[in-house]
C-alpha positions as CSV (number, residue, x, y, z in Angstrom):
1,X,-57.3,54.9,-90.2
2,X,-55.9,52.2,-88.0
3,X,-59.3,51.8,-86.6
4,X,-61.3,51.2,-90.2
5,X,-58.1,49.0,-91.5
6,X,-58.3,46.6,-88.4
7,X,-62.2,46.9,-89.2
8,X,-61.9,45.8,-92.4
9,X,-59.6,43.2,-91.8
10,X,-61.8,41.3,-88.8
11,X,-65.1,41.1,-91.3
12,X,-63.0,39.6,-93.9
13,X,-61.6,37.3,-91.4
14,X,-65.2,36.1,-90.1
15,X,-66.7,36.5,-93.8
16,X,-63.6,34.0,-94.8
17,X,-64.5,31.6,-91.3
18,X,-68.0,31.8,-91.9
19,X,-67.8,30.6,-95.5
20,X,-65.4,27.7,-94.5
21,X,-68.1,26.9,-92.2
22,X,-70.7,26.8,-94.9
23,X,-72.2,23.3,-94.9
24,X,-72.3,21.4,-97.7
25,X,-75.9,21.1,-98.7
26,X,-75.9,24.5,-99.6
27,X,-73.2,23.6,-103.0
28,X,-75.4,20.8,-104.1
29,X,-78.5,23.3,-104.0
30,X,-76.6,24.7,-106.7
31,X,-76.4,21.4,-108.9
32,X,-78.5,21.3,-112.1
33,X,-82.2,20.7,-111.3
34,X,-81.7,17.5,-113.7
35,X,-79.7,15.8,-111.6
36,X,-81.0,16.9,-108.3
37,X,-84.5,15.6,-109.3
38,X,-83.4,12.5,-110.9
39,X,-85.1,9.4,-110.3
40,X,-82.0,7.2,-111.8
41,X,-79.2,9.2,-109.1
42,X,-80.0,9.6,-105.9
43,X,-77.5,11.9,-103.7
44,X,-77.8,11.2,-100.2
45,X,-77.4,13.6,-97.5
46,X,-73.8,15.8,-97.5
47,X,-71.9,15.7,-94.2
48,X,-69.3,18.5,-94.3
49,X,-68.7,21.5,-95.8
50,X,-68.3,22.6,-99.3
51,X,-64.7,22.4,-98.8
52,X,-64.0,19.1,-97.6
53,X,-66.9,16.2,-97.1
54,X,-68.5,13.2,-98.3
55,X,-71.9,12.0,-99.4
56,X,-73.7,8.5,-101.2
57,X,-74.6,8.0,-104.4
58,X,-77.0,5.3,-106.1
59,X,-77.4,5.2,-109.6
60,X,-80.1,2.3,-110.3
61,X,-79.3,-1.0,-109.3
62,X,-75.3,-0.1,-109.4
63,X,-74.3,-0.7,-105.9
64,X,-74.2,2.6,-103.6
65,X,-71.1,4.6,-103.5
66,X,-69.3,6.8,-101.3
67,X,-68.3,9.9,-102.3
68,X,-65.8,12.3,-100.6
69,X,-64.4,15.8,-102.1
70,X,-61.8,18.1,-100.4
71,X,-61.5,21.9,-102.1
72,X,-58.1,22.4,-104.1
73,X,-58.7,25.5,-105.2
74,X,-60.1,28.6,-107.8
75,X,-59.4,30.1,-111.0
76,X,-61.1,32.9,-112.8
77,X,-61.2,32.6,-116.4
78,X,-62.7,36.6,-118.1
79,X,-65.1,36.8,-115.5
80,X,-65.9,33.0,-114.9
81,X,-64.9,31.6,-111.8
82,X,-63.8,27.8,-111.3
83,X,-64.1,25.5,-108.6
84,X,-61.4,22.8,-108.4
85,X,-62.2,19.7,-106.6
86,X,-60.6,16.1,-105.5
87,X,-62.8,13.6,-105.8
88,X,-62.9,9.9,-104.1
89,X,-65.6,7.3,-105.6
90,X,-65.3,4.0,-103.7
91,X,-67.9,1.1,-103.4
92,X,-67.8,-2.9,-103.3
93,X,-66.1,-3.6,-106.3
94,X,-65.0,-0.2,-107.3
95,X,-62.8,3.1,-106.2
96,X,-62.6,5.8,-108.7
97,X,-60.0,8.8,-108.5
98,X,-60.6,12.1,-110.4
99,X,-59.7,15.9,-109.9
100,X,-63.0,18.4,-110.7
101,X,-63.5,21.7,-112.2
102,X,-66.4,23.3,-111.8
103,X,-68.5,26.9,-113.3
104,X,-71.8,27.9,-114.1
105,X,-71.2,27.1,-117.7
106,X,-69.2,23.8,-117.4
107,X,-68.3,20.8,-115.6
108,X,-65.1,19.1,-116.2
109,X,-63.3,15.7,-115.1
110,X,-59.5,15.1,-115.3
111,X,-57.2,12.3,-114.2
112,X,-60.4,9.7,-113.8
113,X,-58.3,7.0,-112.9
114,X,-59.2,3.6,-111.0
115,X,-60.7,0.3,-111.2
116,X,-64.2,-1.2,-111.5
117,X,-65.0,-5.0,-111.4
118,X,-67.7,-6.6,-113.2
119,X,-69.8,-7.7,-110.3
120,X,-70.7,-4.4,-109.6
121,X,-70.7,-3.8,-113.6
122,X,-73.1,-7.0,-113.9
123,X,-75.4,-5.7,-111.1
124,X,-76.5,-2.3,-113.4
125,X,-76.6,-4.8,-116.8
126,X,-78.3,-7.7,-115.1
127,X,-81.8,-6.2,-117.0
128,X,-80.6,-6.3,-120.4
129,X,-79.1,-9.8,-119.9
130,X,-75.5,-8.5,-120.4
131,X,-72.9,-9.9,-118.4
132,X,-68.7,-10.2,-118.1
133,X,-66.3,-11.2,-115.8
134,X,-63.1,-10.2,-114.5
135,X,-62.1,-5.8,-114.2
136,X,-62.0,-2.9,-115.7
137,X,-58.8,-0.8,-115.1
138,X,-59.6,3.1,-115.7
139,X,-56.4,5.6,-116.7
140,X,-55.7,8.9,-117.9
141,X,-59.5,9.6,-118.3
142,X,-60.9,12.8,-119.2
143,X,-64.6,14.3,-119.6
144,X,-66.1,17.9,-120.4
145,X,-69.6,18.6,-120.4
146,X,-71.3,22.3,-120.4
147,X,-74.3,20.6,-118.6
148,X,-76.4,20.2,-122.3
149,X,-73.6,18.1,-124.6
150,X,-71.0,16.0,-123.7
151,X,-68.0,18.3,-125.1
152,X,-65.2,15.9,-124.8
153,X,-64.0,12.5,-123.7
154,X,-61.1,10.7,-123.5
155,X,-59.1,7.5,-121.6
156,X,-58.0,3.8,-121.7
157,X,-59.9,1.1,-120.2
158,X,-58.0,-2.4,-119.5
159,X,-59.8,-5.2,-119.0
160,X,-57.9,-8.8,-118.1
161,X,-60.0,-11.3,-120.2
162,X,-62.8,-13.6,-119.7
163,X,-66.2,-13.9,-120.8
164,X,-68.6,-11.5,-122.5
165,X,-72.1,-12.5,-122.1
166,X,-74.8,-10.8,-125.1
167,X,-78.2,-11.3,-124.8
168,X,-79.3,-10.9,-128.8
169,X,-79.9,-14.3,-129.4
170,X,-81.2,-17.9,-127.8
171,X,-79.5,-19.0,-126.0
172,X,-77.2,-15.5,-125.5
173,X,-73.9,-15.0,-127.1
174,X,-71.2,-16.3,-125.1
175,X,-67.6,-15.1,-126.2
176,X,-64.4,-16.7,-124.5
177,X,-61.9,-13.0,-125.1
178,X,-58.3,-12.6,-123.8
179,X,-57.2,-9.6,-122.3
180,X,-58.0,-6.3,-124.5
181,X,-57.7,-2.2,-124.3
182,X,-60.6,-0.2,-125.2
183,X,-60.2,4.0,-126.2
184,X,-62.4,6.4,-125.2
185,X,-63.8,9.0,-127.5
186,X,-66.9,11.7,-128.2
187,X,-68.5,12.8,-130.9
188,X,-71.6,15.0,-131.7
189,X,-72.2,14.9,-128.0
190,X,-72.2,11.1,-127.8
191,X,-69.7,8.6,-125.9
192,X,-68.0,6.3,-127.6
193,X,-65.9,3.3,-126.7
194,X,-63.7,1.1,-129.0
195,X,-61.8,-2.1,-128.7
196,X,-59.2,-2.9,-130.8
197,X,-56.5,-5.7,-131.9
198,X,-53.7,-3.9,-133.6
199,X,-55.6,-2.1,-136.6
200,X,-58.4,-4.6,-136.6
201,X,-62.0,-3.4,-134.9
202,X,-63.3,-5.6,-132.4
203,X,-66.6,-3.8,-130.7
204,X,-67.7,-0.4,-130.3
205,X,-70.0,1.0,-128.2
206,X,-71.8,4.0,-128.4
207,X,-74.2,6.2,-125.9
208,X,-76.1,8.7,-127.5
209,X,-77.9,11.8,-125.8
210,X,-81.1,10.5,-126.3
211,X,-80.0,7.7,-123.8
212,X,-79.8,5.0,-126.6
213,X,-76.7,2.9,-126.7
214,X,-75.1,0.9,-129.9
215,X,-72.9,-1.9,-129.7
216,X,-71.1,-3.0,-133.1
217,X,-69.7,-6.0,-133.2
218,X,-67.1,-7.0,-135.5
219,X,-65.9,-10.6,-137.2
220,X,-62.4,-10.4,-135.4
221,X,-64.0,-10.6,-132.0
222,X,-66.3,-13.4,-133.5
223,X,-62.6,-15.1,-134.4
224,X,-61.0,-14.3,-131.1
225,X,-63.7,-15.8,-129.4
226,X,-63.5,-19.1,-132.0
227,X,-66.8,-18.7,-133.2
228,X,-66.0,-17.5,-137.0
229,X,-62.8,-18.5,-138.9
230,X,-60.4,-15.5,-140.3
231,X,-61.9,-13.7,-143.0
232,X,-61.0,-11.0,-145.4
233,X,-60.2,-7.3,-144.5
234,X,-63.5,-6.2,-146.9
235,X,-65.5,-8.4,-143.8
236,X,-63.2,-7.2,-141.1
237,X,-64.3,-3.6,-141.7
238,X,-68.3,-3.8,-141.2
239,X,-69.8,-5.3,-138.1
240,X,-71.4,-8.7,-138.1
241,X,-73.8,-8.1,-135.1
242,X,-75.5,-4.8,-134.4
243,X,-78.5,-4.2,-131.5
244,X,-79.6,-1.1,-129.3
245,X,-80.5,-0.7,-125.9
246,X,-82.5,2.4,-124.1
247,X,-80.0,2.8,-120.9
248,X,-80.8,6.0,-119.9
């Protein structure tokens, strides 16, 4: 008996080594074949193993990004089982924090947290003739996906104030904006992004599945910016300027 227990317990013991061993090129075989064959992403080589390691990402002209993960641990949910995962994102102008969950069913994102400045923003928009200045500060952001719809979203975004460059008209749309917090949200499997003074709407931004996005905006940012006087809460409540983009 002695003999089969201390049997039993050395294969576990390599089964357990072997697996921590387990490079990890082997965990991004197992990645949607969407994203694997993407032409926009591109996922360099993993160094590692698919406990702890680090890879690159490129995502169109958005400058190249380092990403390293280190294995937190597993849950079993019926008979699902979940990877959990700490995530690093860092590049030039940008360094993203977030903890993953991961099954065969769905792919989850909590505690995005972080900052991203607009010359690395500017770099992915510079096609579409959309520029800003100054940063985006990323907290408490959230995102659930079951690999077809975007599930949920949620999260602040703080930007310090500058210039928002629009390229609807000639010459573009120049707005002069102080400081501002934008909201997260989801819908029907689309993103969603709003900015707000007080009660008022200033611009919202929507990404669709199809890969379409639509910007709104509103009088009040028009004001803000001093390019339309004050006006009446029946204008305040449609947008003024309205214009789509194919991003994805």
């Amino acid at each position: 008996m002695k003999i089969i227990s201390f049997s039993a317990l050395a294969i576990i013991s390599l089964c357990g080594f072997l697996l921590a061993l387990l490079p990890a090129s082997v965990f991004f075989t197992l990645l949607p074949q969407e994203i694997r064959t993407s032409s926009d992403l591109l996922i360099g080589h993993p160094e590692g193993t698919i406990w702890s390691g680090q890879t690159t990402l490129k995502f169109r002209n958005f400058p190249g990004s380092s990403l390293q993960w280190q294995f937190s641990g597993i849950s079993i949910d019926g008979l699902i089982l979940s990877a959990a995962y700490n995530l690093v994102i860092t590049g030039a102008h940008h360094e993203i924090q977030t903890k993953l969950n991961i099954s065969e069913l769905q792919l989850s994102l909590n505690q995005f947290q972080g900052s991203i400045h607009s010359d690395d923003i500017n770099q992915l928009g510079a096609e579409y003739g959309h520029q800003f200045s100054g940063e985006l500060l990323v907290q408490a952001g959230s995102l659930t996906t079951d690999f077809e719809c975007l599930q949920s979203l949620t999260g602040q975004l703080d930007w310090d104030g500058g210039s928002i460059v629009l390229n609807v008209s000639e010459p573009p749309l120049n707005l002069k904006l102080p400081p501002m917090t934008g909201f997260l949200d989801s819908k029907n499997c689309s993103a969603s992004l709003s900015l707000k003074q007080q009660s008022d709407k200033l611009m919202i931004i929507y990404l669709k599945p199809s890969g379409w996005a639509e910007v709104q905006v509103y009088q009040t940012m028009l004001s803000l910016a001093g390019l339309a006087q004050q006006t009446t809460d029946n204008v305040k409540a449609k947008p003024v300027l309205l214009f789509e983009e194919k991003i994805l």
